[in-house]
PyMOL CGO cylinders between C-alpha atoms (Angstrom):
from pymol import cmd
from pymol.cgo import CYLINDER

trace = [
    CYLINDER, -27.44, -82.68, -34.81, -24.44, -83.57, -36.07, 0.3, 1, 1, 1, 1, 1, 1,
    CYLINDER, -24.44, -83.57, -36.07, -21.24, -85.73, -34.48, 0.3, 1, 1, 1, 1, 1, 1,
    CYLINDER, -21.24, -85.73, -34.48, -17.09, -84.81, -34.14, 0.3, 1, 1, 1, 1, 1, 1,
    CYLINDER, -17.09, -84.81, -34.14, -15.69, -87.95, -32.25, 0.3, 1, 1, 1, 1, 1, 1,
    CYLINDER, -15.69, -87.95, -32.25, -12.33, -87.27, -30.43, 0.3, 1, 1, 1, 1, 1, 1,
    CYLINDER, -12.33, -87.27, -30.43, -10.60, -90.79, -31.34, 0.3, 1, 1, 1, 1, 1, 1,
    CYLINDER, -10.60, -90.79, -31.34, -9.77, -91.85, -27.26, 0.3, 1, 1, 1, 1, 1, 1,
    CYLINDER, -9.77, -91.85, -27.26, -7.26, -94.44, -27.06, 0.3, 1, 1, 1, 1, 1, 1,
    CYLINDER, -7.26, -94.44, -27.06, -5.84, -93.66, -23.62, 0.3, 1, 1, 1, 1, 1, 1,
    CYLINDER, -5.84, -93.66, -23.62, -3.21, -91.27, -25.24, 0.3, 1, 1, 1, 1, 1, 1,
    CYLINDER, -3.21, -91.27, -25.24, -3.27, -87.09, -25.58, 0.3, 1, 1, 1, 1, 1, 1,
    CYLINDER, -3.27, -87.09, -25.58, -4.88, -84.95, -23.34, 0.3, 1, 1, 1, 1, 1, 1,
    CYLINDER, -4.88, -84.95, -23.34, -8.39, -85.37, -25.03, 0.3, 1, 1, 1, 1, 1, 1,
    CYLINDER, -8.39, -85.37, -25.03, -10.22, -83.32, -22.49, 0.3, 1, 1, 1, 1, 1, 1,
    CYLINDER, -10.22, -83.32, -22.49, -8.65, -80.10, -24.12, 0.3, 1, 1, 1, 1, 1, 1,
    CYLINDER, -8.65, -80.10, -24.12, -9.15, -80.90, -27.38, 0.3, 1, 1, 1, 1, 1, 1,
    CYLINDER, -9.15, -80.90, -27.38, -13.21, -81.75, -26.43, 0.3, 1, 1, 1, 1, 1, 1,
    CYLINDER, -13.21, -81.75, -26.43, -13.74, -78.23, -24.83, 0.3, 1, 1, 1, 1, 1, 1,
    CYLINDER, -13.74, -78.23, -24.83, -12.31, -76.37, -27.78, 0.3, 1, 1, 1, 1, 1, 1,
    CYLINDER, -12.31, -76.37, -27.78, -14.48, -78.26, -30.23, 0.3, 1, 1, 1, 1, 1, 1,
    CYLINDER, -14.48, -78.26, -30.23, -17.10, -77.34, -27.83, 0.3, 1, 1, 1, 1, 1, 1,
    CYLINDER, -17.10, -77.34, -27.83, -16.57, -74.12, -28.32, 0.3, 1, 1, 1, 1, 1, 1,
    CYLINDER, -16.57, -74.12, -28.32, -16.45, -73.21, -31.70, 0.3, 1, 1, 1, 1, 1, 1,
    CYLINDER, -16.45, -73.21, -31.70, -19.03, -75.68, -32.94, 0.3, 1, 1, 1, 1, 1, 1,
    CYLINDER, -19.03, -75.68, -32.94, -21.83, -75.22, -30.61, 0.3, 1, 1, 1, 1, 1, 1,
    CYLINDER, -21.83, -75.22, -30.61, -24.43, -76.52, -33.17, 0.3, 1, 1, 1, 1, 1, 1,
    CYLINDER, -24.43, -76.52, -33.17, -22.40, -79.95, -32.90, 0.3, 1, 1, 1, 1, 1, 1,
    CYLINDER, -22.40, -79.95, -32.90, -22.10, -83.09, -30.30, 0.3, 1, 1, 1, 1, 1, 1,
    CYLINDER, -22.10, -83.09, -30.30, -18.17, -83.33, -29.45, 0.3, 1, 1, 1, 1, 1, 1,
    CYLINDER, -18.17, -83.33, -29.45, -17.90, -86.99, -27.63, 0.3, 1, 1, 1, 1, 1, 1,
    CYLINDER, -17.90, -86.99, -27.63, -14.85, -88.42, -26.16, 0.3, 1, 1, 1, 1, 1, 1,
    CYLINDER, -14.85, -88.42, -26.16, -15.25, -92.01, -27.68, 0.3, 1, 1, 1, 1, 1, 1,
    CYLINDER, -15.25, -92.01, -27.68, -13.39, -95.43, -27.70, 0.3, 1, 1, 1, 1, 1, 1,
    CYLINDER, -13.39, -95.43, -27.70, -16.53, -96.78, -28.84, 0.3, 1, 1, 1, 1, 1, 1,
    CYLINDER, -16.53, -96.78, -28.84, -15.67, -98.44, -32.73, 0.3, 1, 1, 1, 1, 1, 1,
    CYLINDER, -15.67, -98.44, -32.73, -19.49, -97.80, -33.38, 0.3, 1, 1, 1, 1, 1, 1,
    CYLINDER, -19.49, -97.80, -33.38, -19.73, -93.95, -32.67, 0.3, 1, 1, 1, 1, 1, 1,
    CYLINDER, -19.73, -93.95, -32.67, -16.47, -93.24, -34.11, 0.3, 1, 1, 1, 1, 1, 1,
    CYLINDER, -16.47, -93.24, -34.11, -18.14, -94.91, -37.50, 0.3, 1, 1, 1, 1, 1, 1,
    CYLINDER, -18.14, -94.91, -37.50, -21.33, -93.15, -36.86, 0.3, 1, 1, 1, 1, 1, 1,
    CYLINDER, -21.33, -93.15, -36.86, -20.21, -89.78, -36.79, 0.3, 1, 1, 1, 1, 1, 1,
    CYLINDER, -20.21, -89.78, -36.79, -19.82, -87.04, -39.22, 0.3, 1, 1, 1, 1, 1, 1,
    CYLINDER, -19.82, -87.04, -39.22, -16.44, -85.81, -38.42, 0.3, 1, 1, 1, 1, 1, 1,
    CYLINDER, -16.44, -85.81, -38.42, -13.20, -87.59, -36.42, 0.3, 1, 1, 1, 1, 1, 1,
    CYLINDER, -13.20, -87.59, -36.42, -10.67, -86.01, -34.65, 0.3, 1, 1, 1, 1, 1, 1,
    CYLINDER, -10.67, -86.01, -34.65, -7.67, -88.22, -33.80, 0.3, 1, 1, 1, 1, 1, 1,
    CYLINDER, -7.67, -88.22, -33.80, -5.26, -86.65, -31.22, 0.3, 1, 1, 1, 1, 1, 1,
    CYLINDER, -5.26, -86.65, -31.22, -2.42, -87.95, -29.17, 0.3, 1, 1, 1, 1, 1, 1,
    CYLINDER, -2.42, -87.95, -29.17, 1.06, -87.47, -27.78, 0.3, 1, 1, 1, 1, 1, 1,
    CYLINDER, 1.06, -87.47, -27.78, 3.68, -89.86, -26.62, 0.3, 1, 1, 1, 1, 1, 1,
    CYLINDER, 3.68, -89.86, -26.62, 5.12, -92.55, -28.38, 0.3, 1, 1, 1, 1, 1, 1,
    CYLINDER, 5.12, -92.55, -28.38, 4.25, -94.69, -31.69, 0.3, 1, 1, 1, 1, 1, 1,
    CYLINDER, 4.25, -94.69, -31.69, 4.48, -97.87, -30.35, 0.3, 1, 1, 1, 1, 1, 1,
    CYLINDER, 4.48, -97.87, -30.35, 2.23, -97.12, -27.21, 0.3, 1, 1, 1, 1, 1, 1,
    CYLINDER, 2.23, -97.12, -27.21, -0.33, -95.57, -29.73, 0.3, 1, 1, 1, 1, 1, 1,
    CYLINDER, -0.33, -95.57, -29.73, -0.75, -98.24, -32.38, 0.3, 1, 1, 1, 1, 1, 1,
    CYLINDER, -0.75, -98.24, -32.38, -0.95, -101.00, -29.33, 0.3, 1, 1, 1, 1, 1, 1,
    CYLINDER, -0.95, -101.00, -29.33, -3.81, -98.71, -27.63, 0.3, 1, 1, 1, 1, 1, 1,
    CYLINDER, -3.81, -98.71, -27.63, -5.52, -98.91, -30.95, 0.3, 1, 1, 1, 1, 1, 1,
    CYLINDER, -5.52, -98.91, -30.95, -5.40, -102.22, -31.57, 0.3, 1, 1, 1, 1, 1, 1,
    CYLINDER, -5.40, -102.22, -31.57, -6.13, -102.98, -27.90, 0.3, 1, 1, 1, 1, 1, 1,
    CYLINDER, -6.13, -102.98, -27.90, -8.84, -101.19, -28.63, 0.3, 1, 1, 1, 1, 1, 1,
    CYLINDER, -8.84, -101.19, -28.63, -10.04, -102.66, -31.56, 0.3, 1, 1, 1, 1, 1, 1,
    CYLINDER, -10.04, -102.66, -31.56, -10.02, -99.09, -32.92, 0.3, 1, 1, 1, 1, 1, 1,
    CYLINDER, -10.02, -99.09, -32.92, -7.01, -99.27, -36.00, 0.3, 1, 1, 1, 1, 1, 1,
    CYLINDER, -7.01, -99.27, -36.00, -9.47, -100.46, -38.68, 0.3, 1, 1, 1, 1, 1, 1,
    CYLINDER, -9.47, -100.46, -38.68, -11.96, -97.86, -37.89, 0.3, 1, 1, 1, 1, 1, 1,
    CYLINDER, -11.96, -97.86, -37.89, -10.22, -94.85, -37.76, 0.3, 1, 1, 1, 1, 1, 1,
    CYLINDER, -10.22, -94.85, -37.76, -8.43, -95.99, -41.05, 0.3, 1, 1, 1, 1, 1, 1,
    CYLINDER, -8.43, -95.99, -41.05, -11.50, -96.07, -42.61, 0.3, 1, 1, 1, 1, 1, 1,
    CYLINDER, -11.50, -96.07, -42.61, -12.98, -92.37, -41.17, 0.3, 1, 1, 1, 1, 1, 1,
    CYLINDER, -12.98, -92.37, -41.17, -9.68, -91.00, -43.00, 0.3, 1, 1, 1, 1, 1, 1,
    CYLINDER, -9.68, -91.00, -43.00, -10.89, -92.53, -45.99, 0.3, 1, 1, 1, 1, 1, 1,
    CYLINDER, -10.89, -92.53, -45.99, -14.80, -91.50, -45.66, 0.3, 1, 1, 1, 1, 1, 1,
    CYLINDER, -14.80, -91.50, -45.66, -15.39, -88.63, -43.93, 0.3, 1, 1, 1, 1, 1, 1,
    CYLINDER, -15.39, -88.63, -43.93, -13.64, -85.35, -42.78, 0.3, 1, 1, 1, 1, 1, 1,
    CYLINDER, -13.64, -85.35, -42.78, -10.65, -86.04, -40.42, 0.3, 1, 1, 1, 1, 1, 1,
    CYLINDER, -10.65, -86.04, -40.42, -7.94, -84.15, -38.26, 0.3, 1, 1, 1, 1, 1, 1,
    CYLINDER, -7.94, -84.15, -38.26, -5.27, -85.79, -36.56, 0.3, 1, 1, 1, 1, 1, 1,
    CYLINDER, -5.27, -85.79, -36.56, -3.57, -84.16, -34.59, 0.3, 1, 1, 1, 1, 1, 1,
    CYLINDER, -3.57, -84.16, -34.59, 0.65, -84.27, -33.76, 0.3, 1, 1, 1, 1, 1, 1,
    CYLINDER, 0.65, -84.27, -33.76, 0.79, -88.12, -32.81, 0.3, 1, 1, 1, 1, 1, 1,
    CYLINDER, 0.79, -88.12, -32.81, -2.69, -88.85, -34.61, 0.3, 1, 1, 1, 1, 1, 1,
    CYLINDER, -2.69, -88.85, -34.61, -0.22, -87.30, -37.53, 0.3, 1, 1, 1, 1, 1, 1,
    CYLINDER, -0.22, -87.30, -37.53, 2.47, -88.73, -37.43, 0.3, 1, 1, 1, 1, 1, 1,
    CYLINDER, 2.47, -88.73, -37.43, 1.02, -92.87, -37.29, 0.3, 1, 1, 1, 1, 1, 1,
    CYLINDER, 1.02, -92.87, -37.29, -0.72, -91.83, -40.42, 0.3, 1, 1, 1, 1, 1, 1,
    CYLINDER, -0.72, -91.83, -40.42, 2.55, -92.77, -42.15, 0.3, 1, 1, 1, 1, 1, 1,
    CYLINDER, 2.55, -92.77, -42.15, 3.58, -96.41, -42.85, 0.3, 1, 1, 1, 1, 1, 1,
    CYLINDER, 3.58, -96.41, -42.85, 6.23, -96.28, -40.29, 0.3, 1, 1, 1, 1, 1, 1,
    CYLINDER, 6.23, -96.28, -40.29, 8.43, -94.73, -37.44, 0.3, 1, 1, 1, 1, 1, 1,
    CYLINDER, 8.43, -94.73, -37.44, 11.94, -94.47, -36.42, 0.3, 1, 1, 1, 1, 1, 1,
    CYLINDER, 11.94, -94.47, -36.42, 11.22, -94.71, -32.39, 0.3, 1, 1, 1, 1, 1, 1,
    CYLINDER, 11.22, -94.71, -32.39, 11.63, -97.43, -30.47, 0.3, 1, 1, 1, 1, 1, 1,
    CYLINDER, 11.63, -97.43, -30.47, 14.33, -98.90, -33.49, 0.3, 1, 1, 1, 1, 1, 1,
    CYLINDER, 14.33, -98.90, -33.49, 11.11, -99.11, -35.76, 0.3, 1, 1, 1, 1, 1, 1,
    CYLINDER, 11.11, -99.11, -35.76, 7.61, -99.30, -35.39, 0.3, 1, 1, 1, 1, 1, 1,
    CYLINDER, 7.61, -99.30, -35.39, 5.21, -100.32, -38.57, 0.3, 1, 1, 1, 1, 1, 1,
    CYLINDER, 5.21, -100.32, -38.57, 2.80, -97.11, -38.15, 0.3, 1, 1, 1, 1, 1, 1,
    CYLINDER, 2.80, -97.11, -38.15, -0.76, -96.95, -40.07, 0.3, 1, 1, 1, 1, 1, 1,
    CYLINDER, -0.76, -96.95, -40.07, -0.21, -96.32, -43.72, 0.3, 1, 1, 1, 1, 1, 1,
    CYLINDER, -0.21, -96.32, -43.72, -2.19, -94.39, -44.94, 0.3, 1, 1, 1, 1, 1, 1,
    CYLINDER, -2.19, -94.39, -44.94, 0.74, -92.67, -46.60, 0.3, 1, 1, 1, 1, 1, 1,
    CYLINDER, 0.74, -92.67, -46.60, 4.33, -93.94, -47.25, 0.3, 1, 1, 1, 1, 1, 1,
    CYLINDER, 4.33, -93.94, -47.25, 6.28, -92.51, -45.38, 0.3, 1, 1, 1, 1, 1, 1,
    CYLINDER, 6.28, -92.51, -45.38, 9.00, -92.22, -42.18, 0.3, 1, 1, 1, 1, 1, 1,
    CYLINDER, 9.00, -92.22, -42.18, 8.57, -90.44, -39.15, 0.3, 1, 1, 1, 1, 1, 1,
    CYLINDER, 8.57, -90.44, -39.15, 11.99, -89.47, -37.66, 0.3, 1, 1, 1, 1, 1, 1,
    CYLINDER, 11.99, -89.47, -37.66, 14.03, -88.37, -35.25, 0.3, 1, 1, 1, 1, 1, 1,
    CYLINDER, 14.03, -88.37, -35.25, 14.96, -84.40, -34.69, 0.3, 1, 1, 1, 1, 1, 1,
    CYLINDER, 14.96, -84.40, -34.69, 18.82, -85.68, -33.67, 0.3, 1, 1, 1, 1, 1, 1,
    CYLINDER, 18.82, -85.68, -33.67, 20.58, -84.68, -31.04, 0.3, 1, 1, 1, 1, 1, 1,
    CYLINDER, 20.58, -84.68, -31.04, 23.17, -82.14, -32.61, 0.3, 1, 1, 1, 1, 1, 1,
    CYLINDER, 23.17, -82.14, -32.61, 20.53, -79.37, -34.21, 0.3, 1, 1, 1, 1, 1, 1,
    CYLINDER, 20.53, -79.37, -34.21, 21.31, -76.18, -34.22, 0.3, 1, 1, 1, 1, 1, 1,
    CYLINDER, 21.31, -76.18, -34.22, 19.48, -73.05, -35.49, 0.3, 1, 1, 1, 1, 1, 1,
    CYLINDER, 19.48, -73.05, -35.49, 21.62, -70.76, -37.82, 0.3, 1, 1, 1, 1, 1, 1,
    CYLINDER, 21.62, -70.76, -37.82, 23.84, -68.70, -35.43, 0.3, 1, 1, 1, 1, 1, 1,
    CYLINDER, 23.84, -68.70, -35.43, 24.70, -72.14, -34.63, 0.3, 1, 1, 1, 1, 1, 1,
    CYLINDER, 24.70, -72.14, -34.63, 23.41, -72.23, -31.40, 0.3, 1, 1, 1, 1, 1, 1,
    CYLINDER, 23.41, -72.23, -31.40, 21.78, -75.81, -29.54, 0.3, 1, 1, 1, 1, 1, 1,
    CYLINDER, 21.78, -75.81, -29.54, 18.50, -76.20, -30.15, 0.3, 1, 1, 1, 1, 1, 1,
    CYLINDER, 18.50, -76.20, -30.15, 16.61, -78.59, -27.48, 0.3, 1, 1, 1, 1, 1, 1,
    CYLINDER, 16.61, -78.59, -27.48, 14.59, -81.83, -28.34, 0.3, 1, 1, 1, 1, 1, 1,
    CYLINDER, 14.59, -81.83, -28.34, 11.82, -82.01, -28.04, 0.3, 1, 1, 1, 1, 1, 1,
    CYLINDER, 11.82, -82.01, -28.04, 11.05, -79.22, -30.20, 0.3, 1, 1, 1, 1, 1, 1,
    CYLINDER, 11.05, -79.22, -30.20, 8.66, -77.67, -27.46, 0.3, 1, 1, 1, 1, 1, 1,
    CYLINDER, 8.66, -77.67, -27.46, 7.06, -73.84, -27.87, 0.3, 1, 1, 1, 1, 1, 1,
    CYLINDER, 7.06, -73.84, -27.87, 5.36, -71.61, -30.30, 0.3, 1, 1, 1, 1, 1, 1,
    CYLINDER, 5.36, -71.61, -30.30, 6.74, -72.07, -33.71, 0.3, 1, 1, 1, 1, 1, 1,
    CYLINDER, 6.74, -72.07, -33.71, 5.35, -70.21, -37.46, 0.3, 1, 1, 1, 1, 1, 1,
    CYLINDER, 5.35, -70.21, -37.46, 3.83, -72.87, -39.69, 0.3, 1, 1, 1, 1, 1, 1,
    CYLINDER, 3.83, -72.87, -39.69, 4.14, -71.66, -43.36, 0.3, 1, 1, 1, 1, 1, 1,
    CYLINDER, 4.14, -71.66, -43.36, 1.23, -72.35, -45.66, 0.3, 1, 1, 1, 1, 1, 1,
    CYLINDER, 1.23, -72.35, -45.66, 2.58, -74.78, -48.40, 0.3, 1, 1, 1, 1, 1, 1,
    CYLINDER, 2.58, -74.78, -48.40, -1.20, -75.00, -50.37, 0.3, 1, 1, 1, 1, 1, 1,
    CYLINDER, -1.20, -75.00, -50.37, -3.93, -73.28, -49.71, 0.3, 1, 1, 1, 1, 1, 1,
    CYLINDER, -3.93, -73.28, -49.71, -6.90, -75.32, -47.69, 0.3, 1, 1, 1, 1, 1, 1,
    CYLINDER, -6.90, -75.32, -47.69, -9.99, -74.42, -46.40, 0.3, 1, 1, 1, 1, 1, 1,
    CYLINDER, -9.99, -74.42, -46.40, -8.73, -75.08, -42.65, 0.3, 1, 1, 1, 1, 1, 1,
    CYLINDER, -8.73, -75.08, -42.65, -6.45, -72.21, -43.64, 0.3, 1, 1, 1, 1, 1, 1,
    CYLINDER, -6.45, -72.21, -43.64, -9.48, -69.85, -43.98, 0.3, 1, 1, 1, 1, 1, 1,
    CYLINDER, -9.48, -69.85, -43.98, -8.82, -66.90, -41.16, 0.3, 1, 1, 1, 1, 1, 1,
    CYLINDER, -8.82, -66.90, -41.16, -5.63, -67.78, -40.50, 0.3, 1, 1, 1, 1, 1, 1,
    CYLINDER, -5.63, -67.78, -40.50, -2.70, -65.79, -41.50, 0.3, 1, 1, 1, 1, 1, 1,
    CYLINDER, -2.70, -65.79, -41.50, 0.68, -66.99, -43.63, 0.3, 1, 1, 1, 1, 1, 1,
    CYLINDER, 0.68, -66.99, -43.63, 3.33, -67.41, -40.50, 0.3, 1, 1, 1, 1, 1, 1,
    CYLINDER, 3.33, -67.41, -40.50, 1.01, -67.77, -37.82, 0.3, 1, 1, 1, 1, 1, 1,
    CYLINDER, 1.01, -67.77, -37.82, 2.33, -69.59, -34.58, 0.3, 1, 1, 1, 1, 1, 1,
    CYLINDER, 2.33, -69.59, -34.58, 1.21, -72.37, -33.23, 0.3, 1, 1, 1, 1, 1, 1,
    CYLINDER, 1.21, -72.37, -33.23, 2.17, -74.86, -30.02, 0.3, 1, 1, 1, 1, 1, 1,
    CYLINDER, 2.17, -74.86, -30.02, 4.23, -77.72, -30.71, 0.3, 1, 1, 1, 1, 1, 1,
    CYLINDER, 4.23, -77.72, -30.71, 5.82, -80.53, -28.64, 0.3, 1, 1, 1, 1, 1, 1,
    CYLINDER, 5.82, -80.53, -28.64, 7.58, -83.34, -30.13, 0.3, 1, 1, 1, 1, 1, 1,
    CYLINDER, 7.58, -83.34, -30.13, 10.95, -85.19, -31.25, 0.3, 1, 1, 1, 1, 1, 1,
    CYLINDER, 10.95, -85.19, -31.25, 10.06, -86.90, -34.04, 0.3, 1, 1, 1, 1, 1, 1,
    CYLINDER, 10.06, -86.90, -34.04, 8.98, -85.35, -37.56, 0.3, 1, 1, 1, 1, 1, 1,
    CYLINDER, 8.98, -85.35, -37.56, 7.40, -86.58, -40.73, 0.3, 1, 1, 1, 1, 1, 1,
    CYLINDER, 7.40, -86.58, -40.73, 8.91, -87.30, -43.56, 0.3, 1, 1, 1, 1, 1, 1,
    CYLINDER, 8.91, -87.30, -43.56, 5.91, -88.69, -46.69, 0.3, 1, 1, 1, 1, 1, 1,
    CYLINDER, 5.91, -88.69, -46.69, 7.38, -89.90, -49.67, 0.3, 1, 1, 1, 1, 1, 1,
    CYLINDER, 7.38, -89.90, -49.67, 4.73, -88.27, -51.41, 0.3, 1, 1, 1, 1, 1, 1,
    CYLINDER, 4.73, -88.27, -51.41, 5.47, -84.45, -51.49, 0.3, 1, 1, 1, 1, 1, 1,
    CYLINDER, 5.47, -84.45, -51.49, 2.08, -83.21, -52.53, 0.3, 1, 1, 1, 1, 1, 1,
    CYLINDER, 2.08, -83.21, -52.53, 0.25, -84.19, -49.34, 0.3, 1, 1, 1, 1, 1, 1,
    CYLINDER, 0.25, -84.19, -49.34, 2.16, -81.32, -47.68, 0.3, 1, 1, 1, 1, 1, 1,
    CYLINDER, 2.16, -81.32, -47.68, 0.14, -78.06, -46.59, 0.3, 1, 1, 1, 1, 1, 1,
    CYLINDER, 0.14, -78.06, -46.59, 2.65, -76.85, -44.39, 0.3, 1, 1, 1, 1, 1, 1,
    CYLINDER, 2.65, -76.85, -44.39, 5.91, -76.64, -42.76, 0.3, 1, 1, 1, 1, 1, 1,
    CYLINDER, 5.91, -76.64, -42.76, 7.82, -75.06, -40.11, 0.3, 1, 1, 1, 1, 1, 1,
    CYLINDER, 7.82, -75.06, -40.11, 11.46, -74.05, -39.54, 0.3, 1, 1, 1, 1, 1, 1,
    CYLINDER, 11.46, -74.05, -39.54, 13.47, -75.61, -36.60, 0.3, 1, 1, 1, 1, 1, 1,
    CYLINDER, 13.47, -75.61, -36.60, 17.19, -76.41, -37.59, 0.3, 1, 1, 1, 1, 1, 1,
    CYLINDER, 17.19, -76.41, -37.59, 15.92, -77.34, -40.78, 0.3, 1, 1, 1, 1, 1, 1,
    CYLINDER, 15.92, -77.34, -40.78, 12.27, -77.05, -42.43, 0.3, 1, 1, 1, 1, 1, 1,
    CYLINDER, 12.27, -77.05, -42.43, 10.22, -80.12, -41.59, 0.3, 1, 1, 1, 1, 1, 1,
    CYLINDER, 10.22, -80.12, -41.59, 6.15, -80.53, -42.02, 0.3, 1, 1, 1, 1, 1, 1,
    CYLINDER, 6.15, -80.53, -42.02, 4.13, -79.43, -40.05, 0.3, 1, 1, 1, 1, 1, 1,
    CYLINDER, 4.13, -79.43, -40.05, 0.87, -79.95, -41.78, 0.3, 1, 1, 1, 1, 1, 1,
    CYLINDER, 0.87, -79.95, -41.78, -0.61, -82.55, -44.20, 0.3, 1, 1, 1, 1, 1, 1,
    CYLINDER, -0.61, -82.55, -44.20, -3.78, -83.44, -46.35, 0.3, 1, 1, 1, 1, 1, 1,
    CYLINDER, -3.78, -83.44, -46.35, -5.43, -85.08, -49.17, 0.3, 1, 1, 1, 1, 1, 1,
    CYLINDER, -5.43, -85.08, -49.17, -9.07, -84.89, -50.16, 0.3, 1, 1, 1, 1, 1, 1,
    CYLINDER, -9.07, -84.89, -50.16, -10.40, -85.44, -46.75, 0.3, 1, 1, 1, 1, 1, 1,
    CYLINDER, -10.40, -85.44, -46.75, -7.77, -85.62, -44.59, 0.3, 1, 1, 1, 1, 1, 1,
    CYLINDER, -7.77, -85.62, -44.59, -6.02, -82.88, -43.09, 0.3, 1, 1, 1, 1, 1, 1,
    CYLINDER, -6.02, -82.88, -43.09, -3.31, -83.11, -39.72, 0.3, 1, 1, 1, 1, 1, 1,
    CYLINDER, -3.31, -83.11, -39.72, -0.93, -81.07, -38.37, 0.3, 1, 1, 1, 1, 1, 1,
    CYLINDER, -0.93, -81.07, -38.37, 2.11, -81.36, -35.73, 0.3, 1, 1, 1, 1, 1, 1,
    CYLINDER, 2.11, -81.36, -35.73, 1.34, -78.37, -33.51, 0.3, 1, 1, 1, 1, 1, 1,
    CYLINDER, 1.34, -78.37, -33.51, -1.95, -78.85, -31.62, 0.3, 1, 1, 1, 1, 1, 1,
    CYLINDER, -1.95, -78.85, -31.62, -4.24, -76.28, -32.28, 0.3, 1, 1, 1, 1, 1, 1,
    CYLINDER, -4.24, -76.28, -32.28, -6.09, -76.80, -28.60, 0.3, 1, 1, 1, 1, 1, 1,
    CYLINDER, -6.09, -76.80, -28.60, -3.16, -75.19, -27.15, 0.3, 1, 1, 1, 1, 1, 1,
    CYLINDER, -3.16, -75.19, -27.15, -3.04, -72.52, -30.03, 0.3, 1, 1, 1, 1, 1, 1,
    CYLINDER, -3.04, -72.52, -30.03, -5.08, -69.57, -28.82, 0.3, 1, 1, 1, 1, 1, 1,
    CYLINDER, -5.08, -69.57, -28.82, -7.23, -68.06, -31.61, 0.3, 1, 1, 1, 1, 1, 1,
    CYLINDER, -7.23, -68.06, -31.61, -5.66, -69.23, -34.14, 0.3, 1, 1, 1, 1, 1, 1,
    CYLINDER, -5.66, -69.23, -34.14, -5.90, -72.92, -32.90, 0.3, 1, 1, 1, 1, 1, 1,
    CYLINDER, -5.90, -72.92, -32.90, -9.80, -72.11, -32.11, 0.3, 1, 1, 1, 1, 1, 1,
    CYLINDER, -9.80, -72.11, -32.11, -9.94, -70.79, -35.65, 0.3, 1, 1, 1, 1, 1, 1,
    CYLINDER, -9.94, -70.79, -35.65, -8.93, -74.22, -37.22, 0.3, 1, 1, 1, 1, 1, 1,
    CYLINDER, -8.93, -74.22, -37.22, -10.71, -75.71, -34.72, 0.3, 1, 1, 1, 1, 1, 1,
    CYLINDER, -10.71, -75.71, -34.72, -13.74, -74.11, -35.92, 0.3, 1, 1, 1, 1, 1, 1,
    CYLINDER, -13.74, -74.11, -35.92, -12.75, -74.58, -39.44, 0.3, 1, 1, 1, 1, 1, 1,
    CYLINDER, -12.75, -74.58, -39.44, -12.56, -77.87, -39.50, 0.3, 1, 1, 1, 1, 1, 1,
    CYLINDER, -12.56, -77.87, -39.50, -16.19, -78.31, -37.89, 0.3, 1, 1, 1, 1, 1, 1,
    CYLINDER, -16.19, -78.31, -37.89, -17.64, -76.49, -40.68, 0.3, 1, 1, 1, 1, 1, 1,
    CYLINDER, -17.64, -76.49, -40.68, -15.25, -78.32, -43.43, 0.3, 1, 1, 1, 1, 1, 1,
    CYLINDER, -15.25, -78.32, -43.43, -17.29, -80.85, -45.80, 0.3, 1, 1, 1, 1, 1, 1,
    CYLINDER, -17.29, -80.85, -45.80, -14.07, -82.67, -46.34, 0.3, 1, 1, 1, 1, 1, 1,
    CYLINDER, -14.07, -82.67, -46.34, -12.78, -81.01, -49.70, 0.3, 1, 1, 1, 1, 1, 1,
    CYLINDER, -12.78, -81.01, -49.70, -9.61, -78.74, -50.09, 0.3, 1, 1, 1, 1, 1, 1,
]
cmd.load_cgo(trace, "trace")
């Protein structure tokens, strides 16, 4: 039987993002780990989270976990998942700077304080709801999913890669910012697809049956 290890570094709300995976691939083991050894063992790594990018790359290197998990995203198929996104970059604007992973070069940044949608009308940070994410390049974690579906989002801080073709998606609020990334195979996304009804379970399920190529 094959393994999808949910990356636990004391951040996210990992439980949801377990069941999900339990759902849709039944023929799989989903463990909650913080175990560097099943995390390199398994077939497929999920790495969630919420909160902020300092806490997160402390946890992980509390943890001992920041060298594995760099090297799942370069070995094996890998979803991170709106903070497990966003430290995937080489750096973040919160807390006046934190160096992030690198994996890509890039800037995660702040919404601001002044957006406004285009009847110019407030819009709140976080950015917190159900939100469209437009397909940028086709994927197969797109498979069953339609152009403009929504998904759940909550966060205040976007990504920003210097390199523009790692971008699968995006999604409009004030402005249009990404929402989904990938390369060979990697593949994360701001909104969390646990909290996405079918179309979540759908990329969810996707992704459990993905052999890590676009």
């Amino acid at each position: 039987m094959s393994t999808i290890a949910v990356v636990d570094y004391g951040m996210g709300n990992l439980r949801s993002v377990a069941k999900a995976l339990e759902h849709v691939a039944q023929n799989q083991q989903v463990i909650v780990t913080s175990s560097a050894e099943e995390i390199h063992n398994a077939d497929r790594v999920v790495f969630p989270g919420q909160g902020a990018a300092r806490d997160c790359m402390l946890e992980l290197a509390d943890r001992q976990l920041t060298d594995v998990v760099l090297n799942a995203a370069h070995e094996k198929p890998f979803l991170g998942i709106c903070m497990g996104m966003q430290v995937l970059l080489s750096h973040s604007q919160e807390n006046n700077g934190v160096d992030c992973m690198g994996l890509y070069p890039g800037e995660v940044r702040y919404f601001g304080d002044n957006l406004q949608d285009e009847q110019g009308e407030k819009l709140k940070i976080p950015h917190m709801g159900w939100n469209r994410v437009h397909h940028r390049s086709s994927h197969a974690l797109w498979q069953g999913i339609d152009e403009n579906s929504r998904f759940y989002f909550v966060h205040s801080y976007y990504m920003d890669p210097a390199d523009k073709g790692i971008i699968l998606a995006t999604t409009d609020y004030g402005f249009e910012f990404v929402s989904g990334i990938g390369r060979d195979n990697v593949f994360a996304v701001q909104f969390h697809p646990e909290k996405s009804a079918q179309d979540g379970l759908q990329l969810l399920k996707n992704f459990a049956e993905w052999d890590g190529k676009q």
